[in-house]
C-alpha positions in Angstrom: 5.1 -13.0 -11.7 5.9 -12.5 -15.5 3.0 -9.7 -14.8 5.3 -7.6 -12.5 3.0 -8.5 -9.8 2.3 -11.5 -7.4 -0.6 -12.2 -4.9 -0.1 -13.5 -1.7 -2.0 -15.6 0.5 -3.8 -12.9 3.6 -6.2 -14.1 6.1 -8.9 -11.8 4.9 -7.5 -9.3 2.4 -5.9 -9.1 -0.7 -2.5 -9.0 -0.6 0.3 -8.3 -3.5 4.1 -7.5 -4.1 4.5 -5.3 -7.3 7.7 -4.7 -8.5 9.6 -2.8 -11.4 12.8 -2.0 -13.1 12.0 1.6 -11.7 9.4 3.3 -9.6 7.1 4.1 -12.5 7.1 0.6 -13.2 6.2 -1.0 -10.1 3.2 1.7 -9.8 2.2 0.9 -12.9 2.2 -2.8 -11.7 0.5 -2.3 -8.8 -2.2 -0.3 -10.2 -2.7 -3.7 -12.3 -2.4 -5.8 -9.7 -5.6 -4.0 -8.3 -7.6 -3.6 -11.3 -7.1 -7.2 -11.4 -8.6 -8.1 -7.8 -11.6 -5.5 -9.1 -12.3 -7.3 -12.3 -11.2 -9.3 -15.5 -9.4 -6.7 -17.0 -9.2 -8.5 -20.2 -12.6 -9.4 -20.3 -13.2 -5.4 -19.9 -10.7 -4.3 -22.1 -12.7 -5.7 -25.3 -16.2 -5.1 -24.0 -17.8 -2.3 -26.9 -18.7 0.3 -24.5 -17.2 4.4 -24.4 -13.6 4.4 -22.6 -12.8 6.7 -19.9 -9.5 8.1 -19.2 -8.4 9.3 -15.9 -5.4 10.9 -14.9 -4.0 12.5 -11.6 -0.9 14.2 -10.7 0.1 13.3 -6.8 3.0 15.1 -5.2 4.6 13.9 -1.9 7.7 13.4 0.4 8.7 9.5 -0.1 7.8 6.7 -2.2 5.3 4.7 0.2 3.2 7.6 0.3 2.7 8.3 -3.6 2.0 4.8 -4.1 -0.8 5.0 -1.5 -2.4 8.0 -2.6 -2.0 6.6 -6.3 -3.7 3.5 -6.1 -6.2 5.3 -3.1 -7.2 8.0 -6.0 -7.6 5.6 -8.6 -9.8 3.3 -6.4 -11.9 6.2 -5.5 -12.3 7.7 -8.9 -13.4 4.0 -10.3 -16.2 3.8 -7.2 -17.2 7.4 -7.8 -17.7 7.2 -11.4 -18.6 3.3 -11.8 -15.3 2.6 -14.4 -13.6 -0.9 -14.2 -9.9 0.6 -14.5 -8.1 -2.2 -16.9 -4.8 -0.5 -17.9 -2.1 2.4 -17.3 -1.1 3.6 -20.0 1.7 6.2 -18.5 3.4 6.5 -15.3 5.6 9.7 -14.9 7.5 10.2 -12.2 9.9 13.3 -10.8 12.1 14.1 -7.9 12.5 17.5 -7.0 14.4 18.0 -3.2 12.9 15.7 -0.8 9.0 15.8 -2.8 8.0 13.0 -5.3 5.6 13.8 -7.9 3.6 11.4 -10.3 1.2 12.0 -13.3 -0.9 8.8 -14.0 -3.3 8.2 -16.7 -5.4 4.8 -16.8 -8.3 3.6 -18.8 -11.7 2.8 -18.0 -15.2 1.9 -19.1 -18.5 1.6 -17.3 -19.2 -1.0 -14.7 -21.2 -4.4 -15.8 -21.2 -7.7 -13.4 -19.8 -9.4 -15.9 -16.5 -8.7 -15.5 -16.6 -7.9 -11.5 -14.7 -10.1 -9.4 -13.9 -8.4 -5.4 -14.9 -5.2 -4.7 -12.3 -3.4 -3.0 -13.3 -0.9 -0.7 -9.9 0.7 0.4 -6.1 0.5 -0.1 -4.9 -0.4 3.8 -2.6 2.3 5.1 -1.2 0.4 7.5 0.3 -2.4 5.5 2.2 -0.6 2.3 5.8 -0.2 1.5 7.5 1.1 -1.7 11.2 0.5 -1.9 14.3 -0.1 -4.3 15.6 -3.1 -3.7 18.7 -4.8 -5.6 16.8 -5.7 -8.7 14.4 -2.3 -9.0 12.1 -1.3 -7.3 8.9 -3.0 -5.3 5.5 -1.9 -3.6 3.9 -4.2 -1.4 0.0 -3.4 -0.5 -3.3 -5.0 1.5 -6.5 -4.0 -0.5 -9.5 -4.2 2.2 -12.3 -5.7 0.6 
């Protein structure tokens, strides 16, 4: 787990806990862990092609939510725009009353076999939860492939 992020065996999913010292870190975890099921982020990360970045500002009322429609908007914009997503390179995160707003930005480049691993077609809604626990913070989340 010296990644910030853990798989775990599912019958037919993907399955990972993500966690981090604070909120921003665990999303920005999880976002790895899922670019990781998608492809060989490393392998990407060097390929000589244009990088993309892509960044989205989400606002909602509790953590479980934001990290849904985080890693649900950067799945989408990958499949919509053919990137392999390989890194985050900021997480921002404020609390204003009971809303929860995050600005992400994370880097791409264009598709290629080569580095594809699963395709992922959807971040299950049913089986996420973000929460501080004694030691940080953790998000655990079922990607449907």
């Amino acid at each position: 787990m010296g990644n910030g992020y853990r798989f775990i065996e599912h019958t037919a999913d993907v399955e990972f806990i993500a966690t981090g010292k604070d909120m921003p870190e665990a999303i920005k975890n999880a976002a790895m862990a899922m670019f990781e099921t998608i492809c060989d982020v490393k392998k990407v990360s060097h390929a000589k092609s244009r990088m993309y970045t892509v960044k989205i500002k989400k606002r909602t009322n509790n953590y479980t939510d934001l990290a849904w429609s985080v890693l649900q908007y950067l799945l989408s914009v990958s499949s919509s725009k053919g990137l392999f997503l390989y890194t985050v390179d900021c997480v921002r995160l404020s609390e204003k009353g009971h809303m929860v707003s995050c600005a992400i930005s994370a880097f791409g480049k264009p598709e290629s076999e080569e580095f594809a691993r699963t395709e992922v077609k959807a971040v299950s809604r049913y089986e996420i939860s973000a929460e501080k626990t004694k030691n940080g913070y953790r998000i655990r989340a079922v990607l449907d492939v």
